[in-house]
MIDOSE-1310 file (N, C-alpha, C; in nm, 2 decimals, decimal comma, always signed):
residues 120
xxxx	-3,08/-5,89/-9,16/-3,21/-5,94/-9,16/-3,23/-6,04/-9,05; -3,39/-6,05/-9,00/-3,35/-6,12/-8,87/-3,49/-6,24/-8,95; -3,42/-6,32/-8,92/-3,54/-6,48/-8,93/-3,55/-6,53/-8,85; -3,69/-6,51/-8,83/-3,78/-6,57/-8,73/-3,81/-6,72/-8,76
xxxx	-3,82/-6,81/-8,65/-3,86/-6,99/-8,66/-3,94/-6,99/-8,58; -4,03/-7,08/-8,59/-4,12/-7,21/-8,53/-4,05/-7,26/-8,39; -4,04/-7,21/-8,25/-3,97/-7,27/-8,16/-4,02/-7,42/-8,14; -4,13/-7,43/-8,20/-4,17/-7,59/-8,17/-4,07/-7,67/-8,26
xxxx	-4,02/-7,64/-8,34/-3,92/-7,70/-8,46/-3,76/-7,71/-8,43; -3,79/-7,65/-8,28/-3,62/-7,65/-8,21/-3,61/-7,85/-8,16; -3,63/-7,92/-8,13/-3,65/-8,02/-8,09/-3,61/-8,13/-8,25; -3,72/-8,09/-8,30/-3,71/-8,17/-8,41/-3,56/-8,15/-8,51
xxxx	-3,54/-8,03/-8,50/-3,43/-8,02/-8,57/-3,33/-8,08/-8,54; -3,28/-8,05/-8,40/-3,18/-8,14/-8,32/-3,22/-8,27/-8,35; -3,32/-8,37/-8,38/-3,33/-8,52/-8,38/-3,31/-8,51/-8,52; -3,33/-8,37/-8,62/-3,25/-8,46/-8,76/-3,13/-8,40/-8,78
xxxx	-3,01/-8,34/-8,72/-2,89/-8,34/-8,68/-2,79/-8,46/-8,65; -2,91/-8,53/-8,56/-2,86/-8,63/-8,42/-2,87/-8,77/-8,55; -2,95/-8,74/-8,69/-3,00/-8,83/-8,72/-3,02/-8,82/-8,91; -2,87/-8,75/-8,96/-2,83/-8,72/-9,08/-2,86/-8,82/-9,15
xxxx	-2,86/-8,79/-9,27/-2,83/-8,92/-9,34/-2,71/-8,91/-9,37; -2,67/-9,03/-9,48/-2,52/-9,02/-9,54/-2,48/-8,91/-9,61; -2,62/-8,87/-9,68/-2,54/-8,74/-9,78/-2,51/-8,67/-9,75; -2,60/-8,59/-9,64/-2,58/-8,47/-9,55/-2,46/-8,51/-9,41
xxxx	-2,44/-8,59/-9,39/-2,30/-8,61/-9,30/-2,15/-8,58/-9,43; -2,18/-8,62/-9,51/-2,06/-8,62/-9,63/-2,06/-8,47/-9,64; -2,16/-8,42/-9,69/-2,17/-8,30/-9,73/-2,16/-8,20/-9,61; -2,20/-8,23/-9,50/-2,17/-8,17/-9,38/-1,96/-8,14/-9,33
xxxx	-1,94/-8,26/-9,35/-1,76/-8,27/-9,35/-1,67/-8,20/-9,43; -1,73/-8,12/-9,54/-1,66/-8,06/-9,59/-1,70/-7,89/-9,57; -1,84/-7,88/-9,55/-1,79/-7,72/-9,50/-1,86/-7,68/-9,40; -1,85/-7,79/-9,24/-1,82/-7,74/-9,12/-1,73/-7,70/-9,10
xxxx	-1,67/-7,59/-8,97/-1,59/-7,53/-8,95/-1,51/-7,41/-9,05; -1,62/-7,33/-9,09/-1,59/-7,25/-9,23/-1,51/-7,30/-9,30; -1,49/-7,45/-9,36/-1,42/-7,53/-9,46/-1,47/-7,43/-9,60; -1,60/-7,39/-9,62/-1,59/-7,37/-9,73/-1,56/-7,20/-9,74
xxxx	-1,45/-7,12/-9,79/-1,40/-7,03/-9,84/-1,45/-6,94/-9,69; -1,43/-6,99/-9,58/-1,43/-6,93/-9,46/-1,55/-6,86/-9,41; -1,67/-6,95/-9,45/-1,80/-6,92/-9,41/-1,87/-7,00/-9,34; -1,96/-6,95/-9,25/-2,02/-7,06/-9,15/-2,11/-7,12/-9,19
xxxx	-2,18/-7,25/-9,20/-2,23/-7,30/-9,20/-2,34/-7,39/-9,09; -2,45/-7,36/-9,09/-2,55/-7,44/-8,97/-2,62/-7,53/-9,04; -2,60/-7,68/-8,97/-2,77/-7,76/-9,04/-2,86/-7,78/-8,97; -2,92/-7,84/-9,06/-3,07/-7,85/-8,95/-3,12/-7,71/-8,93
xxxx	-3,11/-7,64/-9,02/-3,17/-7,48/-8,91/-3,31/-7,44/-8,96; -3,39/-7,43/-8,81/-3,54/-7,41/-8,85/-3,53/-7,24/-8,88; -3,60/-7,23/-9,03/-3,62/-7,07/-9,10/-3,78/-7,08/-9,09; -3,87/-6,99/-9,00/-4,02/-6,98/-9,02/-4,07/-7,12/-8,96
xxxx	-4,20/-7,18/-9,09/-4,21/-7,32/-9,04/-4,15/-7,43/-9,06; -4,03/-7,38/-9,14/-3,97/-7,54/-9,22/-3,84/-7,51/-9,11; -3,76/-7,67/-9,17/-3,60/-7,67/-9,12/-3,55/-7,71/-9,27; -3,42/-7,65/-9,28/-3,35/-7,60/-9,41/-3,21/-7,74/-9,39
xxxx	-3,17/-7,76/-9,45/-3,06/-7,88/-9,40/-2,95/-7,76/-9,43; -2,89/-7,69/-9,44/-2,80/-7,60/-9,48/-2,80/-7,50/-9,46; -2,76/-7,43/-9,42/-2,78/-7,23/-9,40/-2,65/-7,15/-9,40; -2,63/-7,07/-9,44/-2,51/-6,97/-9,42/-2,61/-6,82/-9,40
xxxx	-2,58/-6,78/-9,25/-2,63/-6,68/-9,29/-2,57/-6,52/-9,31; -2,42/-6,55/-9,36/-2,42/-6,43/-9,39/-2,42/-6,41/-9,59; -2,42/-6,55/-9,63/-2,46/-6,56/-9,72/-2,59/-6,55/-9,79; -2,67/-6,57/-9,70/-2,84/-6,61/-9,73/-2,83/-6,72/-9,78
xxxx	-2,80/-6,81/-9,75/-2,78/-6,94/-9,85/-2,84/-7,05/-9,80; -2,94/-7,11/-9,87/-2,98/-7,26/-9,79/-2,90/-7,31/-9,93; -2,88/-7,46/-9,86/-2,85/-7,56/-9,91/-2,95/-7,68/-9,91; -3,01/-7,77/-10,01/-3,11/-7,87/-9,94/-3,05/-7,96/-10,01
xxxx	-3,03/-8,13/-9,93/-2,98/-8,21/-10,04/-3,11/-8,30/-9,99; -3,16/-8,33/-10,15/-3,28/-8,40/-10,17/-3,25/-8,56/-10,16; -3,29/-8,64/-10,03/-3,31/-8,76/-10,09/-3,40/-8,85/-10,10; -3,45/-8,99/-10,06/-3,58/-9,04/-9,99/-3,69/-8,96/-9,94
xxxx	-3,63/-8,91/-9,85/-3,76/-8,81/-9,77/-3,78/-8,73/-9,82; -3,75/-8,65/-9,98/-3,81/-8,63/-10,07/-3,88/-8,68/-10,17; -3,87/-8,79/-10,16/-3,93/-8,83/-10,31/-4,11/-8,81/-10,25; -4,20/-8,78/-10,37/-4,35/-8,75/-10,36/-4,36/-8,61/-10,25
xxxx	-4,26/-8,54/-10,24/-4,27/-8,42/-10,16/-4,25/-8,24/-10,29; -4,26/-8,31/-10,38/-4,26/-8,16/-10,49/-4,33/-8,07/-10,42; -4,48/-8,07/-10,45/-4,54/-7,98/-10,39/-4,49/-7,95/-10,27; -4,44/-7,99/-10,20/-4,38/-7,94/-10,02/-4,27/-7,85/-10,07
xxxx	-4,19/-7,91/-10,10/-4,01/-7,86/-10,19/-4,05/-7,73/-10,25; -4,15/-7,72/-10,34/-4,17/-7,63/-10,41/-4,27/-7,49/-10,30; -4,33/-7,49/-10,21/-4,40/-7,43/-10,14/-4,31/-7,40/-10,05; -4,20/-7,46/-10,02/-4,10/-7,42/-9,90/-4,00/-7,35/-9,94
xxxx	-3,92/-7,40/-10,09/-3,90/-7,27/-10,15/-3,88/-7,13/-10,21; -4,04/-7,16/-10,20/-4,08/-7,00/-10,24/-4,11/-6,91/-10,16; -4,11/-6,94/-9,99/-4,15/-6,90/-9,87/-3,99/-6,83/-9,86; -3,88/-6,92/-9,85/-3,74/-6,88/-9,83/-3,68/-6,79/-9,91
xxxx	-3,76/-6,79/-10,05/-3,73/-6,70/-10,16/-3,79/-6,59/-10,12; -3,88/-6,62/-10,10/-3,96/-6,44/-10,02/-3,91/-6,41/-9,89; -3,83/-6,48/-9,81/-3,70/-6,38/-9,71/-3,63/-6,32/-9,82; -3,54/-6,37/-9,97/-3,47/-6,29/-9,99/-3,36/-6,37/-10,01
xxxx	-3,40/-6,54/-9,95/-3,27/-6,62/-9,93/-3,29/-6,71/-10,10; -3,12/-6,77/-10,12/-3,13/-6,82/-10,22/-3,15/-7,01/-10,20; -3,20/-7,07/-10,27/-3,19/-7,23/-10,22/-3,17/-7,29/-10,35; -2,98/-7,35/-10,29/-2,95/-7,46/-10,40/-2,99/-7,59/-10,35
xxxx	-2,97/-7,64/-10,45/-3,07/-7,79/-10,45/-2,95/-7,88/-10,50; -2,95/-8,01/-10,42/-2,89/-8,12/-10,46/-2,93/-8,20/-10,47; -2,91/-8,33/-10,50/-2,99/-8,46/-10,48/-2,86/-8,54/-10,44; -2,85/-8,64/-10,39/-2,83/-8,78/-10,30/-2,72/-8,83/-10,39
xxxx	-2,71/-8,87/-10,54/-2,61/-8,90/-10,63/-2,54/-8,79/-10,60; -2,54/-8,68/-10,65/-2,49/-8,59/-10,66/-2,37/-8,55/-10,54; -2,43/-8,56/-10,41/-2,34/-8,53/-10,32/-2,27/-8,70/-10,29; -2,29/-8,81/-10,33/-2,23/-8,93/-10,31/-2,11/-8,96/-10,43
xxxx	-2,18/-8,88/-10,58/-2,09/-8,90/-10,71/-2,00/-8,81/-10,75; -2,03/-8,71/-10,72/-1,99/-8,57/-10,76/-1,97/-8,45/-10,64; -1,91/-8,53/-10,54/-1,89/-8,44/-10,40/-1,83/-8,28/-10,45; -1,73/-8,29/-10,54/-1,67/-8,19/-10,62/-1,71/-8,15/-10,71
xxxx	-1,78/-8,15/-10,81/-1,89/-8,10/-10,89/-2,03/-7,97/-10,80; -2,02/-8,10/-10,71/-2,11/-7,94/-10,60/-2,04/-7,84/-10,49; -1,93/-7,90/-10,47/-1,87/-7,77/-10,38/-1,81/-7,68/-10,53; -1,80/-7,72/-10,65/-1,72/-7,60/-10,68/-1,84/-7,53/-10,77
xxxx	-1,98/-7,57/-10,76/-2,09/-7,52/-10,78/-2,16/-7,40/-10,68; -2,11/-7,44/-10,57/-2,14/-7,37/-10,46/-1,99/-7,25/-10,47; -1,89/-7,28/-10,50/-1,79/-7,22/-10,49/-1,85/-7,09/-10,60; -1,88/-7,17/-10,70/-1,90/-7,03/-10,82/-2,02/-6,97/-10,83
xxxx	-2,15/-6,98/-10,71/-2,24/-6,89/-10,68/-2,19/-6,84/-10,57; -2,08/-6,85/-10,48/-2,00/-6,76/-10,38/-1,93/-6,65/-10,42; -1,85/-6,70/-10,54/-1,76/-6,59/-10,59/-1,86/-6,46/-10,66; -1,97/-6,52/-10,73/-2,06/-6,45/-10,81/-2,15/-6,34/-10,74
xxxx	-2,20/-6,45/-10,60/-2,27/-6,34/-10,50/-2,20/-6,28/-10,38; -2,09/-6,29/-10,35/-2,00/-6,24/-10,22/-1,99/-6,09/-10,20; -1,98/-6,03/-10,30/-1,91/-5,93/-10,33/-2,02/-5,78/-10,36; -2,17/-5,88/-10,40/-2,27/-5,80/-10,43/-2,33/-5,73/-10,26
């Protein structure tokens, strides 16, 4: 499947790369360089009109870790969603505690919708 982006959203993405937060640099360190079960991983990646903080694409997989610049953004979260859902892609959701408290609680959440969907 090929996904098309917003080239105006190439720019922007690089400045929130250049310009992570804590969660997503944490959560970035453990599965850049196919750390996680030998799959690639891109952030920042613009899908259509949004940018995804997470992507595997031979997985179909976004990853979003919610924090500040979510809060009062539901309706956005929920509309961007269902756009990525209608590629076909799946989007796990994290929040900010979560990847600060429980770094391991989500990689082996991510591990057991890998093993579950890998193979389909």
């Amino acid at each position: 499947m090929i996904i098309h982006y917003n080239p105006k959203l190439k720019q922007l993405a690089r400045n929130l790369r250049n310009n992570s937060s804590i969660s997503e640099i944490r959560f970035w360190n453990q599965v850049k360089a196919k750390q996680m079960k030998g799959y690639q991983f891109l952030r920042q990646k613009p899908i259509g009109n949004y940018i995804v903080d997470f992507f595997c694409s031979k997985l179909q997989l976004v990853i979003e870790i919610d924090g500040e610049s979510h809060f009062n953004q539901e309706k956005t979260d929920i509309k961007k969603q269902h756009y990525l859902e209608e590629l076909g892609l799946t989007v796990l959701r994290f929040n900010n505690d979560q990847i600060q408290y429980d770094m391991n609680g989500v990689l082996i959440k991510i591990d057991e919708w890998i093993k579950q969907h890998e193979c389909s």
